[in-house]
N, C-alpha and C positions, 0 to 999 in steps of 0.2 A: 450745157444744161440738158439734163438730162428728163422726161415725163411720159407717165402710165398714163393713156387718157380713156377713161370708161363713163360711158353713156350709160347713166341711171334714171331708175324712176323715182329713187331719192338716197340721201344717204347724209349718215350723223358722225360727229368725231365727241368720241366721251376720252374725259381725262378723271379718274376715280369715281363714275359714277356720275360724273357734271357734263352734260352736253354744250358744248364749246363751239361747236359749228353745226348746222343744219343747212341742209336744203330737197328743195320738191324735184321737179323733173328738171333734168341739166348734165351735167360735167363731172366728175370726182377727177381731179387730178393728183398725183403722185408728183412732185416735183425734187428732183435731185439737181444740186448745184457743184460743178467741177470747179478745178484748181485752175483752170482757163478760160473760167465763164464771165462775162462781163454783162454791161445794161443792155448792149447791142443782141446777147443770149436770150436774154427774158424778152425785148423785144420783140424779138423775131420767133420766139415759142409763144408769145399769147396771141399775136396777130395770127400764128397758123391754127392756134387753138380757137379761138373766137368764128374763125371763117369755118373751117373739117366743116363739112359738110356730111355727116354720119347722121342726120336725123331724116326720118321719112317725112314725104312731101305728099299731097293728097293721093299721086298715083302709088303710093306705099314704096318708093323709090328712095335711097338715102342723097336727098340734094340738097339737104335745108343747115345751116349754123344753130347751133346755140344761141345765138342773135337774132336770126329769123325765126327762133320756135318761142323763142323769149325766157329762155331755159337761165339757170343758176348756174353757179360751178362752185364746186369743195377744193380745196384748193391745199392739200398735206404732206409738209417736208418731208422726204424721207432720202438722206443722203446713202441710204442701203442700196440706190438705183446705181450707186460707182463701185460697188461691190466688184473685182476681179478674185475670178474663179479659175484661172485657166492655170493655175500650180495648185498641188494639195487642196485640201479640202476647206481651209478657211478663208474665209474671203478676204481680203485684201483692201485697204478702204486709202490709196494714199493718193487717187486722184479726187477722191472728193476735197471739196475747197475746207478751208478750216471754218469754225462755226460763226464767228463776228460777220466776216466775208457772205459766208452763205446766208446770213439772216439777211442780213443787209439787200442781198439779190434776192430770196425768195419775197420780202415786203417791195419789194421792186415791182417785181413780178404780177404782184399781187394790185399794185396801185394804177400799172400799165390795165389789165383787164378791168378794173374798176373805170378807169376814165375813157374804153371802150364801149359801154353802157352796158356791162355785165353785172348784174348782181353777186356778189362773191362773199362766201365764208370760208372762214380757214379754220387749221388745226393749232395749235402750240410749239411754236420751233423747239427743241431740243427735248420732247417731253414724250413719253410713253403713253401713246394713245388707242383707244378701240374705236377702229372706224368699221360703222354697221354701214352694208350698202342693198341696194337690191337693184342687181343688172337689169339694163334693158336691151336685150337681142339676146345673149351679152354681144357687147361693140366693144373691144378694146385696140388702142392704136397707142403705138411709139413713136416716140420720135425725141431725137436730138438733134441739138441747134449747131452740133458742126456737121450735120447730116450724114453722120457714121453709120445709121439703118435709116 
């Protein structure tokens, strides 16, 4: 399992015009799901997302969670993060998981941060969306949960 993690000062997910997710200061994640990801994946990606420790602390220091700021997270599939690029110019999509699989793990995902005491909005699995954000730092971090970066 693959996720984009960016510290905003908010950010919206519209689907034709209909805003479908909101939130105030917190999280925007990017979350792609591989052909080898399992509930132990989502697991072990919201516990390190919940803790990251990317937010400033009184001395303007990045030591605080999500959790300790009392912040939100956005939370939007986008299986584009399994994209392989390393032949030709089109990306290549066949380690991402198939769609059933992947919903199934990204509302996983989504229910593990929830019963972490995160507030969480999400996007629309399979669904063409515009997500408005507005950075804060900007802070972006990667990570995947077979710890490939």
């Amino acid at each position: 399992m693959r996720a984009v993690v960016q510290r905003v000062k908010t950010a919206r997910v519209e689907i034709g015009g209909e805003v479908v997710g909101t939130i105030n200061s917190g999280l925007l994640v990017f979350l792609g799901v591989g052909v080898e990801d399992d509930i132990e994946d989502a697991d072990y990606l919201a516990s390190k997302i919940v803790h990251l420790r990317i937010f400033s602390d009184e001395d303007d220091k990045m030591n605080q969670s999500v959790l300790e700021k009392g912040g939100q997270i956005l939370v939007v599939s986008q299986f584009t993060l399994w994209g392989d690029c390393r032949k030709g110019r089109r990306p290549s999509f066949v380690k991402a998981a198939e769609p059933t699989v992947a919903n199934e793990l990204y509302m996983t995902f989504i229910s593990i941060l929830q019963e972490k005491g995160v507030q969480v909005a999400q996007g629309r699995f399979q669904e063409m969306m515009d997500v408005h954000l507005i950075n804060d730092g900007p802070v972006t971090i990667l990570l995947d949960s077979k710890k490939n970066f």
